[in-house]
N, C-alpha and C positions, 0 to 999 in steps of 0.2 A: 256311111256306117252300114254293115252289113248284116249286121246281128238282129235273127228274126224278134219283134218285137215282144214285149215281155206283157202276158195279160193282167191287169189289174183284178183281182176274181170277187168282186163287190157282191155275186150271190153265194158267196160260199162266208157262211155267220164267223165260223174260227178266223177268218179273214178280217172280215168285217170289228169283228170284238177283238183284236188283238194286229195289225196291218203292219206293225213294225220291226217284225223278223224280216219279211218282204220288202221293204222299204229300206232296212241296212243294208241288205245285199245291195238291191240296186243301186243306192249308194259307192259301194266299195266297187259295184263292175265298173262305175266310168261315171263321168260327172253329167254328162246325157244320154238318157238310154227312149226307145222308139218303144212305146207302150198303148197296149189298147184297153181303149175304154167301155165305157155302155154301148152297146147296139154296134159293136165292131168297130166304133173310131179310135182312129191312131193320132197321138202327138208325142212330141217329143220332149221329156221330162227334164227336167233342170233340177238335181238331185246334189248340191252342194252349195255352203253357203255364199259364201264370195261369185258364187258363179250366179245365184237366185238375184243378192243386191243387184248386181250390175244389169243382168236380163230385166228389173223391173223399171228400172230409167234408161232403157232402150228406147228409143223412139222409134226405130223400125219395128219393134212389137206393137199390137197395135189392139185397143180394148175392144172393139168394133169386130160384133162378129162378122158383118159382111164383108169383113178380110179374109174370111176362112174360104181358102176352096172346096172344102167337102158340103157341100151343099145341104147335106143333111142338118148338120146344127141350123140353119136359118130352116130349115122346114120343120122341127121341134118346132116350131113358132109359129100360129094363127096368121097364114099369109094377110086378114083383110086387118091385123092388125099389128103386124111387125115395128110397122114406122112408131106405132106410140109406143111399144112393151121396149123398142131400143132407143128409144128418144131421153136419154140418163145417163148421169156423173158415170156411174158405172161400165158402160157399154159407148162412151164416148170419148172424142180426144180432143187435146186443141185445136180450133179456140172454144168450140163448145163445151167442152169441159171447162175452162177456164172461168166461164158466163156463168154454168149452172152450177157449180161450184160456191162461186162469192155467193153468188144469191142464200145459199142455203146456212152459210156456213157460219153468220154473225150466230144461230141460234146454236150451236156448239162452243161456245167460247169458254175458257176454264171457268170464269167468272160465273156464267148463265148453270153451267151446269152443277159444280160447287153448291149453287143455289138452290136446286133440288134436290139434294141430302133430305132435307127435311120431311119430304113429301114422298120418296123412296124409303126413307126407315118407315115411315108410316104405314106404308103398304105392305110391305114386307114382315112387319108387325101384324097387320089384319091376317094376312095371309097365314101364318104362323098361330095366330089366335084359335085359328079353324081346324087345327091338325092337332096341336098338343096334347090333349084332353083323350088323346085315342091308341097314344104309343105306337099307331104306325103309319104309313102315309106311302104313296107314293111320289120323290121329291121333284118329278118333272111335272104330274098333272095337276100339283095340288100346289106348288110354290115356286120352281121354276120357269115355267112358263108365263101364267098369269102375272110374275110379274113385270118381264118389259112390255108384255102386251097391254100392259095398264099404263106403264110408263108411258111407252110412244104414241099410246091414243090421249093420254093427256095432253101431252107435246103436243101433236096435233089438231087437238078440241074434236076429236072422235068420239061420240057417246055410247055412255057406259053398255046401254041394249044392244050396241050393233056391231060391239066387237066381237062376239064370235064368230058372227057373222064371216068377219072381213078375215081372220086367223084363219076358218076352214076355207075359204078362196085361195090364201098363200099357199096352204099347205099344199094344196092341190098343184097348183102352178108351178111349187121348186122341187116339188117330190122325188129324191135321186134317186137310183138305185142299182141294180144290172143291165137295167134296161132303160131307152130312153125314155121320158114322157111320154104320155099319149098326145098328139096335137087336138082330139078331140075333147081331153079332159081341161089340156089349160085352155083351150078357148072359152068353151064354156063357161070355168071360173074367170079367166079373164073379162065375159061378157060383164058378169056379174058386179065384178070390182071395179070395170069403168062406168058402168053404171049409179053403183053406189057412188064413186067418190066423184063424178059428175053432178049426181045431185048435191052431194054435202058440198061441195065446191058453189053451186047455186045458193046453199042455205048462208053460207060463213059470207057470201059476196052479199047478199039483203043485208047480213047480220054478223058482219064482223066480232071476233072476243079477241081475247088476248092470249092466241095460241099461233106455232109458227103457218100452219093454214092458211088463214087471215092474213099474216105478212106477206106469204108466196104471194096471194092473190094480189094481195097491192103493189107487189112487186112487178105484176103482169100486166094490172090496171093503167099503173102511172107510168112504168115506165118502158113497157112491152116487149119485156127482156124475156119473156117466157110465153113460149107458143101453150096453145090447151093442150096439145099434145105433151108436149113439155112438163105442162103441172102435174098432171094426171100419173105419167110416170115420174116424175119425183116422190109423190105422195105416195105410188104405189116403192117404188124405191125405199121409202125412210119406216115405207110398215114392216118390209121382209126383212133390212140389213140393222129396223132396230129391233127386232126382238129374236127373231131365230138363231141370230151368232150367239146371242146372248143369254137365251138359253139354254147352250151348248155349253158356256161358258162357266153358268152357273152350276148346270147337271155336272161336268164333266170334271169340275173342282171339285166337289164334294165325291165324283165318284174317283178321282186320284187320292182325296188323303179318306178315304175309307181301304184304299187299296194299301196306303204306306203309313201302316199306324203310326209310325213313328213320329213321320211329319203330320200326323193330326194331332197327336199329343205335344208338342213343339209350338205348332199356330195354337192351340188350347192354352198352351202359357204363356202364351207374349202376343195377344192383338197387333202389336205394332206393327209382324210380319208379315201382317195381311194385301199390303201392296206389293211387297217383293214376294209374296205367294201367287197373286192373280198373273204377275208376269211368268212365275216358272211356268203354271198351270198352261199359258198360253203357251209357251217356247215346248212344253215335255208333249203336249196331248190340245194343240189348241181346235178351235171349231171349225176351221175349213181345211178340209183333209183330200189329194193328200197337195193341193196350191194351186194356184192363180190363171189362171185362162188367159194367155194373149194367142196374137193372132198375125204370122210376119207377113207385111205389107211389102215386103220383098226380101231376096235372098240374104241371110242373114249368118254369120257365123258365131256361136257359141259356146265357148269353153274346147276349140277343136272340130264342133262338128258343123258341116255344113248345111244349114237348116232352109227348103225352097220357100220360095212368095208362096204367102197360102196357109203356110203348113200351122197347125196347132200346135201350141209352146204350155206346156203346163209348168209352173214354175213353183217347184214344191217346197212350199216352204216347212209343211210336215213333218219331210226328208232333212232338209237343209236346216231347219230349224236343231237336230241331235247331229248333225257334221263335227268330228270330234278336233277336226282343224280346227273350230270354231267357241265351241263349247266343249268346258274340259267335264270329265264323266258324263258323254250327252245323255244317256239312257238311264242316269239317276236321276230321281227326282229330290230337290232340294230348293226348300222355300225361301231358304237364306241364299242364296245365290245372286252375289252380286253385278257382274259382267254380264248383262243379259238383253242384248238388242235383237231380239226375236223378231221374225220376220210375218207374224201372224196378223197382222195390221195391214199386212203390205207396205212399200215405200216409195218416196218422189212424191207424184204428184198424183197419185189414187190413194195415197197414205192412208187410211182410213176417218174419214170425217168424223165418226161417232167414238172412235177412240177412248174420250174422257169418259162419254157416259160412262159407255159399259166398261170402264175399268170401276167407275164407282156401285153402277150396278152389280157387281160381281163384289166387289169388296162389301157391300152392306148385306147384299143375300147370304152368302157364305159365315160371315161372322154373324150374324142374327141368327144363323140354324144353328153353329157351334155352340152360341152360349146359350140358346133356349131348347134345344135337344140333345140333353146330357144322356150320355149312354147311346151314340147312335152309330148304327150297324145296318150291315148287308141285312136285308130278311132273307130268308132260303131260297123266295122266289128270285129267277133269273134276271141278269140285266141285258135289257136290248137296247142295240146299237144303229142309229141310224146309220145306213147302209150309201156309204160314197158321199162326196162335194162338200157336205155340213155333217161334222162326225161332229156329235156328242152323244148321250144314252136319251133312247126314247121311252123307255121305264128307268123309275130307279127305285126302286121298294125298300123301307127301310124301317128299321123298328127302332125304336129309342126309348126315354122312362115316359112315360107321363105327365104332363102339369108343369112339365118349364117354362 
């Protein structure tokens, strides 16, 4: 493929608040187009849908960044601590993946999570309690956020003082943007986070409760199915993929149907459509923008193009997600939309483990703001956009009535 690569422009805000003018095109030039990213790397996009499914159960693609030949991505990474931060479902493949995987995954089960309805409307209700009284809010700092970061420290028996703690560590550690990370900023947080969850891991091992923590660990204990290394990135793994998508998820639903009155007055009269709402939000504008990192483990052909060992494969499900082969009127959005196997989850066997929560986490934030912020709108101040990898709003200011 000859065609000089096309820049992703992550520091330019119009860009960033709005990516999908740029993303049609690339779409319509060809179904893989050679694109550069933060700090000048280059991979090659997978910009259709049929063409995203099949790249994602390739097995020459490969999760592991130390497939990448540009050496730079493994040096974003704390050389003395590489082996733990990729020692994860995420960043692994079989058989490792397949090990770290079971272990984790009984605590996702529809049943388990179904379960915590109860304890998700509750929070979400506190959270809520705290803003009404004031007509305006900001709906990332004040209720988006806060709430899977309550969720998955509960999940994992993280107390209540020491979550912010471990949230401003994340943040620091996945911070996208035009530019790569600093290796000096995520080590440092990383120091920090394996430290902390080194010790809580010492606390939960005296002092087991009944959170999945405690399970890991027994899992490690009895039957040494998981290195320290291993735990430590799981744990750090289940803090950043449960709440940060999912915040994006939440902000970025309330900031589509603030965008398309129509469909907010629509979901305003029929609750019902609140699941087939959480799936369009995901297919139209989901939280990982603009898709999936693999890494070919050798020469690979896709869709036509000849792809070398090495090379970075972005597989956009962003893009591939509005493919109008695929989805009929991609770039509407509609809550009613029945045919809708979005590729925001990812598929095969990195499908996304956390799936159920956050479709129910999304489904009770969203309609709990609906019905308890009657009258709710843009405020005049601006919305920002987090900028590359995890798109959703990093403000969202919003005025509503009072007292709901």
């Amino acid at each position: 493929m000859s065609e000089r690569p096309v820049l992703l422009p992550y520091a330019d805000p119009a860009f960033v608040a709005d990516p999908f003018p740029l993303y049609r095109q690339l779409r319509e030039d060809g179904p893989v187009r050679r694109v550069v990213i933060a700090g000048g790397l280059e991979a090659w996009l997978v910009t259709r849908y049929e063409d995203g499914l099949a790249a994602l159960s390739e097995p020459r693609l490969s999760s592991d960044v130390r497939d990448a030949s540009d050496t730079r991505l493994l040096q974003q990474l704390p050389e003395t601590e590489r082996e733990s931060m990729l020692s994860n479902m995420l960043r692994s493949d079989p058989p490792d993946h397949t090990r770290l995987r079971r272990l984790v995954s009984k605590a996702f089960t529809a049943r388990r999570v179904a379960g915590m309805r109860p304890r998700i409307q509750a929070i979400a209700d506190e959270l809520l309690d705290a803003v009404v009284p004031h007509g305006r809010a900001d709906l990332i700092a004040d209720f988006a956020l806060p709430l899977p970061v309550t969720v998955i420290s509960e999940l994992l028996g993280v107390p209540v003082d020491d979550r912010h703690d471990f949230q401003g560590w994340t943040d620091r550690m996945i911070r996208r943007g035009a530019e790569p990370p600093d290796p000096a900023v995520v080590n440092e947080a990383w120091q920090h986070m394996r430290a902390y969850v080194t010790e809580l891991i010492r606390a939960k091992r005296a002092a087991p409760g009944d959170d999945l923590l405690s399970g890991l660990i027994t899992a490690r204990d009895a039957e040494q199915q998981l290195s320290e290394d291993e735990l430590i990135a799981m744990v750090f793994l289940l803090l950043v993929a449960g709440y940060i998508t999912t915040v994006n998820l939440i902000g970025g639903g309330i900031a589509m149907l603030l965008a398309h009155p129509d469909q907010l007055d629509l979901l305003r009269s029929d609750a019902e459509l609140l699941p087939g709402a959480i799936e369009e939000f995901l297919r139209y504008d989901g939280p990982v923008s603009p898709g999936i990192a693999r890494f070919a483990r050798e020469d690979v052909e896709i869709a036509g193009a000849s792809i070398p060992r090495g090379a970075t494969v972005l597989i956009a499900s962003a893009i591939a997600d509005r493919d109008p082969a695929r989805f009929p009127a991609p770039d509407h959005l509609d809550i009613t939309r029945q045919d809708n196997p979005h590729l925001a989850f990812g598929h095969g066997i990195h499908y996304c483990l956390g799936a159920p929560l956050a479709r129910l986490e999304g489904q009770i934030a969203i309609g709990t703001a609906l019905r308890r912020l009657p009258g709710l709108a843009v405020a005049p101040d601006e919305i920002r956009w987090r900028p590359g990898g995890l798109r959703g709003p990093q403000t969202l200011p919003v005025t509503f009535t009072p007292g709901g």
